[in-house]
LOSE-157624 format. One record per atom (N, C-alpha, C): x, y, z; residue in three letters. Coordinates in steps of 0.1 Angstrom, whole numbers, padded with zeros to 4 digits, always signed. Example, Ala and Ser with C-alpha at 12.3 -4.5 7.8 and 13.67 -1.06 7.14 Angstrom:
2
+0132-0057+0078ALA/+0123-0045+0078ALA/+0132-0033+0078ALA/+0128-0022+0071SER/+0137-0011+0071SER/+0129+0000+0079SER/
***
This chain:
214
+0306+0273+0038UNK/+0301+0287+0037UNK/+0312+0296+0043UNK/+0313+0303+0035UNK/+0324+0313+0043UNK/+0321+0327+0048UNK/+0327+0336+0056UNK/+0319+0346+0063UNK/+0310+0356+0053UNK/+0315+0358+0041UNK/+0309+0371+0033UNK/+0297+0364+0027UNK/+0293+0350+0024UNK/+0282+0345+0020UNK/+0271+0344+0031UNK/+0276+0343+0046UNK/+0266+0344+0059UNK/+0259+0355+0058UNK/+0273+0367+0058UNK/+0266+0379+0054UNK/+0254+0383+0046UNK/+0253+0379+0033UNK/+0248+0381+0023UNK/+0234+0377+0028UNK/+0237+0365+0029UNK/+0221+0358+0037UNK/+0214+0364+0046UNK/+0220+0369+0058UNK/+0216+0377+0068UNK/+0211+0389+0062UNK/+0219+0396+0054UNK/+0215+0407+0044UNK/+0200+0406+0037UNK/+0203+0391+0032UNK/+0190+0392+0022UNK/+0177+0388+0033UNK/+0179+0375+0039UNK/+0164+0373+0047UNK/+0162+0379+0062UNK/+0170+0387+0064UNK/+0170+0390+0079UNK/+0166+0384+0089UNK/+0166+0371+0089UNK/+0161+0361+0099UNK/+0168+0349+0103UNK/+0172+0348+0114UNK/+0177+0334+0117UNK/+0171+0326+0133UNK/+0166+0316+0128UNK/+0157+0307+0132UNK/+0172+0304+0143UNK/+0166+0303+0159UNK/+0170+0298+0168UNK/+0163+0281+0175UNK/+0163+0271+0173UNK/+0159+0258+0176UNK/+0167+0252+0187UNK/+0157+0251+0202UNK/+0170+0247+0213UNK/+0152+0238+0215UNK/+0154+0225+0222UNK/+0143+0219+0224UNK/+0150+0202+0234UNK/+0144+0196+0240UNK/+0146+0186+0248UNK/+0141+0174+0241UNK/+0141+0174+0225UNK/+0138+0162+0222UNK/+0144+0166+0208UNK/+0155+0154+0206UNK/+0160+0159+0196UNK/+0151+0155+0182UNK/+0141+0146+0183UNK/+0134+0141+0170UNK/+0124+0154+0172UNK/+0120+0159+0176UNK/+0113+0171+0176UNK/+0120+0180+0168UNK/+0132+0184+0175UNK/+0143+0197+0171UNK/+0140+0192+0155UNK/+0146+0183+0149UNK/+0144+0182+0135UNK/+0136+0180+0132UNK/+0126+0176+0133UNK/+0114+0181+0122UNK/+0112+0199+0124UNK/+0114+0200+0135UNK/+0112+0215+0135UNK/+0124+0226+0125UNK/+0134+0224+0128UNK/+0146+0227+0117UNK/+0137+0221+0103UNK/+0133+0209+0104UNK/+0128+0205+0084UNK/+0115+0213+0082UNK/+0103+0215+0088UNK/+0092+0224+0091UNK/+0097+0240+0087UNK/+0109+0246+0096UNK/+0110+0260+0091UNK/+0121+0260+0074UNK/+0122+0249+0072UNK/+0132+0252+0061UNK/+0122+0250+0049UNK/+0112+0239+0053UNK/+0101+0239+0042UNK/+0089+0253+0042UNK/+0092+0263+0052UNK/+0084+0273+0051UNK/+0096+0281+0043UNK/+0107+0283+0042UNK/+0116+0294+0034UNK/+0123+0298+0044UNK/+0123+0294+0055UNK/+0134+0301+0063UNK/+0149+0294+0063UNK/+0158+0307+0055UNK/+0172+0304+0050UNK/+0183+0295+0062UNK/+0180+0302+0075UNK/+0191+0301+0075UNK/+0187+0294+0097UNK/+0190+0285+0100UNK/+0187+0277+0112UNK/+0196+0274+0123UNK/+0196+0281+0131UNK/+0206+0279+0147UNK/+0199+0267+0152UNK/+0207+0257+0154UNK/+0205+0246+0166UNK/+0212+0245+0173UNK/+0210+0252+0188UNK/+0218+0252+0200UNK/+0223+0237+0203UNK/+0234+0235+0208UNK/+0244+0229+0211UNK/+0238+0222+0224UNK/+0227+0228+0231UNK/+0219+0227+0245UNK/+0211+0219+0243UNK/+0206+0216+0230UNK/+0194+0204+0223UNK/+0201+0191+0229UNK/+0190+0187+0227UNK/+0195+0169+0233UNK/+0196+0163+0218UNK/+0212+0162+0218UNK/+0217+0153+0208UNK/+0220+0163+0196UNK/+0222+0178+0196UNK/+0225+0186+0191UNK/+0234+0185+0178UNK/+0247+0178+0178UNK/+0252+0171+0164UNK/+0245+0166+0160UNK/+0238+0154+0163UNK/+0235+0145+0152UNK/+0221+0152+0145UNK/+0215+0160+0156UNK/+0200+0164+0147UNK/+0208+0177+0139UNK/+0222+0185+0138UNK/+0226+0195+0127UNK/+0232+0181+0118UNK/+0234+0172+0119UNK/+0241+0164+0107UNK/+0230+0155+0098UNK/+0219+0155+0105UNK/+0203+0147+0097UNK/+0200+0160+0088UNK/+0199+0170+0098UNK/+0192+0185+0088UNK/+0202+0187+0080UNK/+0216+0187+0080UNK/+0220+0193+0068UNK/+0222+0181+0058UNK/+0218+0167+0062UNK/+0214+0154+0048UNK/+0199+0163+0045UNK/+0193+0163+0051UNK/+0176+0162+0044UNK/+0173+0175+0041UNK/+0178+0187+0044UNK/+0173+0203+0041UNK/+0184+0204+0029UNK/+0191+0197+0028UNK/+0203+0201+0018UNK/+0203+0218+0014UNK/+0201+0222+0005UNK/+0200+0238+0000UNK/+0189+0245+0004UNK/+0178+0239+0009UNK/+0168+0248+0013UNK/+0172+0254+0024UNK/+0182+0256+0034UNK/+0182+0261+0046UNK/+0199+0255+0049UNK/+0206+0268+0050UNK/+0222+0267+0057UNK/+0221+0264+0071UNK/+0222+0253+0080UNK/+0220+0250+0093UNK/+0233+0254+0099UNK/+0231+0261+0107UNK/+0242+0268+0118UNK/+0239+0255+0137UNK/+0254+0262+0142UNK/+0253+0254+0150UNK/+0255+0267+0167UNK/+0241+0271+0177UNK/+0241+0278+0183UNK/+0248+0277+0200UNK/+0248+0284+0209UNK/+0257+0280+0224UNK/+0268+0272+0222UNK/+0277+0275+0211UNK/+0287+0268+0209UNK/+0300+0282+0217UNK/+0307+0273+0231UNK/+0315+0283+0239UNK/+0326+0281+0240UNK/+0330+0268+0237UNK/+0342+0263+0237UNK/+0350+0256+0222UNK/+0366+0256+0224UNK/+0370+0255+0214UNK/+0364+0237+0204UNK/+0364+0228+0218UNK/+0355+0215+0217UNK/+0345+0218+0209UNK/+0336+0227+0214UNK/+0319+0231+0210UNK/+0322+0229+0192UNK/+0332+0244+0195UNK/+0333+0247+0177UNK/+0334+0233+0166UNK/+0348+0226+0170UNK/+0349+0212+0161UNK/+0335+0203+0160UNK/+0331+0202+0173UNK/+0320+0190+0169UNK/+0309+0197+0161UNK/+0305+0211+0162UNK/+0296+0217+0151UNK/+0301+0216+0142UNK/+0317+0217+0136UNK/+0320+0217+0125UNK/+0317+0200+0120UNK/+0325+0191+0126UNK/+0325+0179+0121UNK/+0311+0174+0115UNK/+0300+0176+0123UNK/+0285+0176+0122UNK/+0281+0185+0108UNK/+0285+0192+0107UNK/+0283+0198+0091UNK/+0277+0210+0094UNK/+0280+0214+0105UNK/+0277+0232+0105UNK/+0281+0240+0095UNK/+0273+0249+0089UNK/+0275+0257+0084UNK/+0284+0275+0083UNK/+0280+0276+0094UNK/+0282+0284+0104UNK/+0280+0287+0125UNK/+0283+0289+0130UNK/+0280+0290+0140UNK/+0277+0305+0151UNK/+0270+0301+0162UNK/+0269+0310+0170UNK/+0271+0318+0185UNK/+0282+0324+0192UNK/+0283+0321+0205UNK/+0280+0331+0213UNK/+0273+0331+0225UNK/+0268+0337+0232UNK/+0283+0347+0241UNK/+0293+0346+0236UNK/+0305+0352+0243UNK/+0314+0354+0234UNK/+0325+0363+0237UNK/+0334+0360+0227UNK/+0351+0350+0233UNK/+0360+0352+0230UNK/+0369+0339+0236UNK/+0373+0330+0226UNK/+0373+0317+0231UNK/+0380+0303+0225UNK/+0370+0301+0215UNK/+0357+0302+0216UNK/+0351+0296+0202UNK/+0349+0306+0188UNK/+0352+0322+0194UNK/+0354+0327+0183UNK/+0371+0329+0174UNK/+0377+0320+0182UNK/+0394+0322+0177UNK/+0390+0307+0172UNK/+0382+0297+0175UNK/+0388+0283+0167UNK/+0377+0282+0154UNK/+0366+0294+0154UNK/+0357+0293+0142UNK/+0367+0299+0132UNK/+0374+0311+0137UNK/+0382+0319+0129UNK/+0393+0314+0121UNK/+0398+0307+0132UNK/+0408+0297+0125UNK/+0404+0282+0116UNK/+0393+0281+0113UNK/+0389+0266+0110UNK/+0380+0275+0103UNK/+0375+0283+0098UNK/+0370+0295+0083UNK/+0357+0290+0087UNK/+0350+0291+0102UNK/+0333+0290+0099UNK/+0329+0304+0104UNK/+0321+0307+0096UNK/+0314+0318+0099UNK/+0311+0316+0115UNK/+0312+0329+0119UNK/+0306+0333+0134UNK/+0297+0343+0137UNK/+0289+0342+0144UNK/+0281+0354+0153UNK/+0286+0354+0165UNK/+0293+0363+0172UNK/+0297+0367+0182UNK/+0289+0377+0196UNK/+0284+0368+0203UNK/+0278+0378+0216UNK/+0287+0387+0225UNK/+0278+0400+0219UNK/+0279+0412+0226UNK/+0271+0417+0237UNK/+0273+0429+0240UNK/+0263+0437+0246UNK/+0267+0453+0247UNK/+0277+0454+0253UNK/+0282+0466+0252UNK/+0295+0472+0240UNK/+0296+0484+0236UNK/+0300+0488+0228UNK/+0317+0486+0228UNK/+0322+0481+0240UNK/+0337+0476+0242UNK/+0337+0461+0239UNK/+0325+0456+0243UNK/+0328+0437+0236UNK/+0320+0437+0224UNK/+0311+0444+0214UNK/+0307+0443+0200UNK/+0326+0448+0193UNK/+0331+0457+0198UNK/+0344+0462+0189UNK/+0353+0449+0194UNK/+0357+0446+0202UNK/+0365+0434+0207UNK/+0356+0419+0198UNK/+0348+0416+0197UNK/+0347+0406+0189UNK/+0348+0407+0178UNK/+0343+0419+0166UNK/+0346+0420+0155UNK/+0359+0417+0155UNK/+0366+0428+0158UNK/+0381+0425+0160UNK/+0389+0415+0160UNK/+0384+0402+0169UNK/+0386+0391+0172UNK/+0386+0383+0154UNK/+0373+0383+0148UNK/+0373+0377+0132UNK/+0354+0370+0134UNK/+0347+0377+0139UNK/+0337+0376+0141UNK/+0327+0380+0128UNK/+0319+0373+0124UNK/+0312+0380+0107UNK/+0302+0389+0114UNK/+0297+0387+0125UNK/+0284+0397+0129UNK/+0287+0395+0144UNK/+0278+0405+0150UNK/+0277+0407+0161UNK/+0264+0404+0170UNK/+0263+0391+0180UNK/+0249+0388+0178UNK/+0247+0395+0194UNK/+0241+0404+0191UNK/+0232+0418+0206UNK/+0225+0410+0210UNK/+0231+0405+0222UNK/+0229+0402+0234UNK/+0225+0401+0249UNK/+0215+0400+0258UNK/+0203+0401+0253UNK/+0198+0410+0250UNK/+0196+0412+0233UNK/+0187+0423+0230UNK/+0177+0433+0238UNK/+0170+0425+0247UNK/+0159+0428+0253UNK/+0159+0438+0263UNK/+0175+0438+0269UNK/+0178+0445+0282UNK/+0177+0460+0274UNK/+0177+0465+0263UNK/+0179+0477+0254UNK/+0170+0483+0245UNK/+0164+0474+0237UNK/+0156+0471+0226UNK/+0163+0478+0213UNK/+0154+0483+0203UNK/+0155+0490+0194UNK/+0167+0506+0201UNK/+0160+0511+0204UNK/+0168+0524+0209UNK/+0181+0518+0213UNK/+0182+0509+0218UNK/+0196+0510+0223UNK/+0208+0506+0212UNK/+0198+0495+0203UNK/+0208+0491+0188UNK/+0211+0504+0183UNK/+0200+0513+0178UNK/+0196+0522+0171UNK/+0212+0537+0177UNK/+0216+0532+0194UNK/+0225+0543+0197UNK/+0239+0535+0191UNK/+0239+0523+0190UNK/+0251+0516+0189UNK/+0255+0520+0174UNK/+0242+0519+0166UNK/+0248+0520+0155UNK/+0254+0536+0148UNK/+0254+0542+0163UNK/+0256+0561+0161UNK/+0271+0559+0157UNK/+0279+0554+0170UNK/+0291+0550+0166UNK/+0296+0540+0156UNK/+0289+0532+0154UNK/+0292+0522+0144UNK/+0284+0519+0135UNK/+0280+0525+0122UNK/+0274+0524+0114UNK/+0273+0516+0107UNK/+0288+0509+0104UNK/+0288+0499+0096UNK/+0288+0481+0105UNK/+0287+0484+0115UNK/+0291+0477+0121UNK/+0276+0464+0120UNK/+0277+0451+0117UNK/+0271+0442+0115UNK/+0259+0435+0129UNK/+0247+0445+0129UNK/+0244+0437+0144UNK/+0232+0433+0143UNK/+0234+0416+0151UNK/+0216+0408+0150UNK/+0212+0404+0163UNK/+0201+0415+0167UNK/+0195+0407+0183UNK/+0185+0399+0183UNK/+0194+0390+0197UNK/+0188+0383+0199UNK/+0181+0382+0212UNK/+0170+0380+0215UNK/+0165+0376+0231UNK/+0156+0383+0231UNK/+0142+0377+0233UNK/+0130+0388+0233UNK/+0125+0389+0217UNK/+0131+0392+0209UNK/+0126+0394+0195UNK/+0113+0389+0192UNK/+0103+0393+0193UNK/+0089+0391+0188UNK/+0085+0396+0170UNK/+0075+0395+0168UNK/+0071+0397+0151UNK/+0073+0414+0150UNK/+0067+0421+0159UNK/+0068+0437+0162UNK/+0080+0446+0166UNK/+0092+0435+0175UNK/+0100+0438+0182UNK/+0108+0439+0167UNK/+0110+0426+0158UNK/+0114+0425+0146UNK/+0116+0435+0139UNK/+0101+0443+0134UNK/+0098+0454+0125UNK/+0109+0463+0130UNK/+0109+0469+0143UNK/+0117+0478+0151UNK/+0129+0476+0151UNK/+0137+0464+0152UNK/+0151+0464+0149UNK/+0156+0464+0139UNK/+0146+0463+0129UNK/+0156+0460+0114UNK/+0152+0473+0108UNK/+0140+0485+0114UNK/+0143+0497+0113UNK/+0155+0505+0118UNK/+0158+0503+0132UNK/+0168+0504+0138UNK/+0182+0506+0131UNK/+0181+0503+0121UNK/+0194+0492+0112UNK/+0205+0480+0117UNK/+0194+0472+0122UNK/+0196+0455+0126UNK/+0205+0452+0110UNK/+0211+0443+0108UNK/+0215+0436+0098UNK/+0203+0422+0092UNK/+0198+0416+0109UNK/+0191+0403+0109UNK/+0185+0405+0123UNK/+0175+0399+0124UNK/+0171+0394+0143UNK/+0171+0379+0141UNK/+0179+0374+0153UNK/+0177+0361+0159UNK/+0164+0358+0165UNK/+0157+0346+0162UNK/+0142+0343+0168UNK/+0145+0334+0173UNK/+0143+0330+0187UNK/+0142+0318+0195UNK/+0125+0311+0197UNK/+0124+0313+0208UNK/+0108+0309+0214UNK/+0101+0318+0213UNK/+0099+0330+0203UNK/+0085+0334+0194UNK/+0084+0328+0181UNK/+0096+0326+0175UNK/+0091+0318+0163UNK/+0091+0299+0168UNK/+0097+0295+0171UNK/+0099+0283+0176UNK/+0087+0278+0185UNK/+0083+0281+0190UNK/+0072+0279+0204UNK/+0078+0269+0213UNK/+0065+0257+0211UNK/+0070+0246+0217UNK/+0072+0236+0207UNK/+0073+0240+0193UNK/+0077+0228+0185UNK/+0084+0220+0186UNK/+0098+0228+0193UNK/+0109+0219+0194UNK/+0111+0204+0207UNK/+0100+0207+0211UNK/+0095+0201+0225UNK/+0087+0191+0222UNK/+0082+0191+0205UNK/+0072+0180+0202UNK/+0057+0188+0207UNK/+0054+0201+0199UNK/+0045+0210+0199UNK/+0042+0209+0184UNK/+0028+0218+0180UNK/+0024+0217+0172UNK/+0028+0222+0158UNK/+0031+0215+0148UNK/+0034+0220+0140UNK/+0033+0232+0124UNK/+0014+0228+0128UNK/+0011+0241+0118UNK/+0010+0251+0122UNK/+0012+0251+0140UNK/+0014+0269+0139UNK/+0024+0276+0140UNK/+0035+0261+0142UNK/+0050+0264+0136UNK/+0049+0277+0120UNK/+0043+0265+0117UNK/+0043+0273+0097UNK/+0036+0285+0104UNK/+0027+0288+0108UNK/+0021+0300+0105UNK/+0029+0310+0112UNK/+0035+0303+0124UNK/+0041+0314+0131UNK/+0055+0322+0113UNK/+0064+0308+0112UNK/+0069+0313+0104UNK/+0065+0322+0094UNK/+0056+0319+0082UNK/+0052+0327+0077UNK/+0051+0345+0081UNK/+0045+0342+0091UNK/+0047+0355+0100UNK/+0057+0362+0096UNK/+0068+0356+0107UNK/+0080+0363+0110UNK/+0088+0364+0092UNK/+0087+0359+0081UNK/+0092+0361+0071UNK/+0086+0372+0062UNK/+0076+0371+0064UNK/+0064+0388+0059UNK/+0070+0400+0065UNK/+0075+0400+0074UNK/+0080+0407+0087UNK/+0095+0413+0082UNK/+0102+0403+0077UNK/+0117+0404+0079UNK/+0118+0406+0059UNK/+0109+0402+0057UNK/+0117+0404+0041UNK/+0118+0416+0038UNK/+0127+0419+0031UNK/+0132+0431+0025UNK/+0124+0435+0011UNK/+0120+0443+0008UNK/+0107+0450-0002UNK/+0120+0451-0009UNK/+0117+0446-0021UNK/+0125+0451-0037UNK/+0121+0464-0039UNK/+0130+0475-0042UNK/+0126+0490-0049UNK/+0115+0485-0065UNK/+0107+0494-0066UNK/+0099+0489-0076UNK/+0108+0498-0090UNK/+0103+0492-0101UNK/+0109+0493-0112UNK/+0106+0508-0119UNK/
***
């Protein structure tokens, strides 16, 4: 996948599934669970226990239903073993060494920001989006000032994002929000799975984009 097709996705479902959990046979069913509800596109933190191998089962068994991304990837090491694993894209909570070795090895990146001198310094860097960082310390109003100076500028928060929080940033003009532990719960922990689905369902009612009517 290359950066303008990440885009596109982020464009179209506004949602990307965050999956960090202490059991890695949990993490994947949970990754297989949100990709069998329609959710495109799936971060699995690098922080999971056994984090390659559960992105290299998901991207055999989800094949096309879901682009699995590889998340807390900080180092130039991080990047390769997501790549090798079959990352699709990845995500880093900083900018630095893992955003110059995604750049240079063509994987899509989300790059953590916060402030308006490191969102322009990571684009800059070869960053496809900017992932607002933690969101929460700002919310809506604070994306909503960022995007005064930079309109065009590609941003998806993360941290905090709830179903409501959601509505508000992608009013805001969010590109996407990152969902960690409101959509996720404790599934990834070996938690329940149907309210996995429901939660998802949720958050996809939430984030889809309304077709103009004919």
């Amino acid at each position: 996948m290359d950066p303008t097709d990440l885009t596109i996705l982020l464009s179209r479902d506004r949602l990307a599934a965050i999956v960090r959990g202490r059991s890695a046979h949990a993490a994947l069913r949970t990754v297989l669970t949100l990709a069998e509800e329609g959710v495109g596109l799936i971060e699995v933190s690098l922080t999971t226990d056994g984090a390659c191998d559960v992105i290299a089962e998901a991207v055999r068994e989800a094949g096309r239903d879901a682009r699995i991304g590889a998340g807390t990837v900080v180092t130039r090491d991080d990047l390769l073993r997501a790549r090798d694993a079959g990352a699709a894209w990845a995500v880093t909570p900083v900018g630095g060494d893992a955003v110059t070795a995604a750049v240079q090895q063509g994987l899509p990146v989300l790059a953590g920001a916060l402030t308006p001198t490191e969102a322009a310094s990571v684009m800059a860097a070869g960053a496809t989006a900017v992932k607002l960082f933690p969101a929460s310390l700002g919310g809506p109003a604070y994306l909503r000032a960022l995007k005064d100076p930079f309109p065009d500028m590609p941003l998806v928060p993360v941290g905090g994002v709830d179903a409501d929080a959601a509505t508000e940033y992608l009013a805001a003009g969010a590109l996407a929000v990152g969902v960690g532990s409101p959509l996720v719960g404790d599934a990834a922990n070996g938690g329940d799975l149907e309210e996995l689905r429901r939660r998802a369902r949720r958050f996809r009612s939430v984030c889809r984009r309304e077709e103009p009517s004919a």
